[in-house]
N, C-alpha and C positions, 0 to 999 in steps of 0.2 A: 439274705440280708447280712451287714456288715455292721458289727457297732462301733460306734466310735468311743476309742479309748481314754482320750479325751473330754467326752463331754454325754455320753452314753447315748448318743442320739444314734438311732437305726437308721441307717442308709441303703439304697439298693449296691446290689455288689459292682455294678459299673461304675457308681459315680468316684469318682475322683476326689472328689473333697465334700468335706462334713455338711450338710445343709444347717446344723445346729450352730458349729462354733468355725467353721470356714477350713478348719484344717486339712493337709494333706490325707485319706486314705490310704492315697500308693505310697505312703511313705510309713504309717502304720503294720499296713501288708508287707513289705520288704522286712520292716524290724524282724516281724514272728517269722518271717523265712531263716532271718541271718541268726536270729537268737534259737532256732531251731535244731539248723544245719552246722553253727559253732561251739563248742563247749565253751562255760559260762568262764568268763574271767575270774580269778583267785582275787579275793580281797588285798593277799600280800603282793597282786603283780600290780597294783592298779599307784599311780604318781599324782603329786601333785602340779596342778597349772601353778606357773610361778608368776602370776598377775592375780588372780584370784582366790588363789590354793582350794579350786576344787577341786573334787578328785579325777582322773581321765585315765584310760585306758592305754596299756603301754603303747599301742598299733595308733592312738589318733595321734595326728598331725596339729589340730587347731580345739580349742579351748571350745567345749560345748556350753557354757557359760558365758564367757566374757568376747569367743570368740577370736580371741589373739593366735599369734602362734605360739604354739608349745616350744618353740626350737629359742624363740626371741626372749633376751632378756629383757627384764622392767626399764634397764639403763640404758636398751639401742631402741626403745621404741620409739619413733617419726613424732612431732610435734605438729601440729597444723593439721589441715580438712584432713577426714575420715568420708567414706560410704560405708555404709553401716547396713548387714543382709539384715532384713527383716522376715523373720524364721512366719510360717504359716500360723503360728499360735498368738503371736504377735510381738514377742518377743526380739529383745536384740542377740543377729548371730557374730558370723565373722565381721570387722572389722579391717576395710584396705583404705592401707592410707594413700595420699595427694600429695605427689614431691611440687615441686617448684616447677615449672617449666610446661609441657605439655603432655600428659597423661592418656596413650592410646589404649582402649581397653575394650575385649571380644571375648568369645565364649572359652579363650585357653586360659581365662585368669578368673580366678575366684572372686567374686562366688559367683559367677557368670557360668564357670565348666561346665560340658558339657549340654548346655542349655540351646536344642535345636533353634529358638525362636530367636537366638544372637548368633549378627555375625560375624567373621572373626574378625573383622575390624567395623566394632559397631559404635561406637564413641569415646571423644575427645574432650578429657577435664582439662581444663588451663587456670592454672593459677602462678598468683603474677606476688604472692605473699600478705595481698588485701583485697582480693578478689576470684571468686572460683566464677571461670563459667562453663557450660556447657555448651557442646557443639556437637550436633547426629550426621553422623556420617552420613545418611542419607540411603539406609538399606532398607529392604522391604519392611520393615519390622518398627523402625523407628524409636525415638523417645520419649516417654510420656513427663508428667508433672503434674501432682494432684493442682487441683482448683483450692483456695479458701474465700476467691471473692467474685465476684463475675468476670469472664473472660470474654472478649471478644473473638468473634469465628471467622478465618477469612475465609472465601471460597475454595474447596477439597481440604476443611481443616477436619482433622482424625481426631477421635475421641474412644476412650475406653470406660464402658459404664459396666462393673462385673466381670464377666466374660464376653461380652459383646462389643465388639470393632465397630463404632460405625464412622459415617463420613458424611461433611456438613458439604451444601450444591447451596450459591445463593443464586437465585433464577437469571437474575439480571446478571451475571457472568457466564453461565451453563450456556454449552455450547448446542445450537441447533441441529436436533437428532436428523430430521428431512430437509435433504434441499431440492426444490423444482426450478426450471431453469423457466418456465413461461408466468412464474408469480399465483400459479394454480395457489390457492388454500388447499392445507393437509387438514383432511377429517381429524378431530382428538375430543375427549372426555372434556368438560369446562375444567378450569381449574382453579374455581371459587378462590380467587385472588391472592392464590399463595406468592409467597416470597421467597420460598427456599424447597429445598427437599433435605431427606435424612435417610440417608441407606443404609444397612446394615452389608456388613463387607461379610460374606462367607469363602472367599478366595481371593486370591490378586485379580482385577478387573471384572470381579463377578460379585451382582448385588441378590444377594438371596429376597430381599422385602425393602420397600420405597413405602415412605411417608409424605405426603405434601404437609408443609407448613404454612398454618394462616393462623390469621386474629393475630390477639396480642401477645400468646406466650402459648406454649406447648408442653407440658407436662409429660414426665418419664418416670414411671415406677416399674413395681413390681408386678402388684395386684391390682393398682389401679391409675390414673391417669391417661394421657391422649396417647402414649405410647407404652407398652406393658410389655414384662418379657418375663412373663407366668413360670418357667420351668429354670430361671437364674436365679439359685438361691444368693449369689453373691449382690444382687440389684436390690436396694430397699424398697418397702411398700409405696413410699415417697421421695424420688432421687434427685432428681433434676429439674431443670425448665430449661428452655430456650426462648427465647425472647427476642422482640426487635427493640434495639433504642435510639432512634431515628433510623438514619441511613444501613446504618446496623445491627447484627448480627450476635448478641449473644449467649453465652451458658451461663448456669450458675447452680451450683450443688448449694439443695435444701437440707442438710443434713443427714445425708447418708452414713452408712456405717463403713461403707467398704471405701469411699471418695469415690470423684469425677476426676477424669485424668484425659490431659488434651495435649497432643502433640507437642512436640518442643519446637519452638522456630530458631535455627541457630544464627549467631551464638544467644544465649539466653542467659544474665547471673543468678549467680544460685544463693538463698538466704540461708542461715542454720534453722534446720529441720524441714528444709524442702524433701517431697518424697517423688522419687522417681520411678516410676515403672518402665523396667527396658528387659524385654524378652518376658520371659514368666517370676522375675525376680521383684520386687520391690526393696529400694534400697533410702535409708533416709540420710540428710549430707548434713555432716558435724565439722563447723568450722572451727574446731578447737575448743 
């Protein structure tokens, strides 16, 4: 078992992040290796950030604080939109600012580095100096954006609840799995008059588990509701619904802790304090 240092909650040694307070483990783990394996920094080597004057380590590069760069002064810092990292504790990290024009950005630029699930050309901010928007280049991986009100789903719209990828089928789009060339009927299960399905995505073109959708709403929790995902700490006891409102299709976050986050349809504009999930990052957008 592993404790979190953070929030002292026991963890098994596999899991990855704190079931108590959501934070990184492998990133806890790394610390005790590197504070292990490096002699401790001297009190008199340690500088101050010149945005925040906390203290940083002579080797960092960006402000663990305020998240700026250490190199930048106060007087050349960018005016206008920011992405703002949001650190695993909840916290604000690095800070990249949104020039004018079109802003291509992939896993070589911070704080996206190194992040397997970005790719290197995985999305485009454009601001025009009163308006940011967002545009997904269209890679495996895509753009998310939490929910605050109900959204609508179109047919293969992607959603992120936790950890779990899934994807909305409205039936009356969804293509016909058998075809018979003499009008034979295909034998099948009834399908108590759904309207949709809900897959959960565990690879590219592979659905690990299928939902049918019926009645008037379908509820997503943790522990309990029409759809449950028991072993996702990051999924509230109470997360979602899906819903028809007439002809349509859609979602709506009941107060989760962690949000609902549904694909982005580009281009999409962006408000101050929209929260983006792209790759395993979550970034929040400050328009000044």
């Amino acid at each position: 078992m592993f404790e979190c240092r953070k929030c002292g909650r026991r963890n098994e040694e596999h899991y990855r992040f704190c079931l108590g307070c959501g934070g990184s483990l492998a990133d806890q783990k790394d610390l005790e290796v590197t504070r292990a394996s490096n002699p401790i920094v001297r009190t008199s080597d340690l500088r101050q950030c010149n945005h925040c004057n906390v203290e940083v380590a002579p080797s960092d590069v960006f402000c663990g604080a305020c998240g700026k760069s250490l190199e930048q002064s106060p007087d050349t810092v960018p005016e206008g939109p920011f992405l703002v990292a949001i650190e695993p504790d909840g916290s604000e990290g690095y800070r990249h600012p949104i020039v004018r024009g079109e802003n291509e950005l992939g896993r070589t630029v911070a704080p996206f580095t190194d992040d397997p699930f970005v790719s290197p050309r995985h999305v485009t901010f454009r601001w025009d100096g009163s308006t940011l928007e967002v545009v997904d280049a269209r890679g495996p991986n895509g753009v998310f954006v939490r929910i605050h009100q109900p959204a609508g789903l179109r047919h293969g719209a992607r959603i992120r609840v936790g950890l779990e990828l899934l994807e909305f089928e409205d039936l009356g789009h969804a293509e016909q799995m058998i075809f018979t060339t003499d009008d034979t009927a295909v034998h099948g299960s009834p399908d108590a008059n759904s309207w949709g399905r809900l897959k959960r995505i565990a690879a590219p073109d592979v659905a690990s588990h299928v939902w049918m959708l019926s009645g008037d709403e379908v509820s997503i929790g943790r522990e309990q509701g029409d759809i449950t995902f028991m072993g996702d700490g990051f999924v509230s006891g109470d997360h979602a619904r899906i819903f028809r409102d007439g002809q349509s299709a859609c979602i709506e976050d009941v107060g989760s802790s962690n949000g609902t986050f549904v694909e982005v349809e580009p281009p999409r504009a962006l408000v101050d304090g929209d929260l983006l999930l792209i790759g395993q990052q979550l970034v929040k957008v400050a328009l000044g």
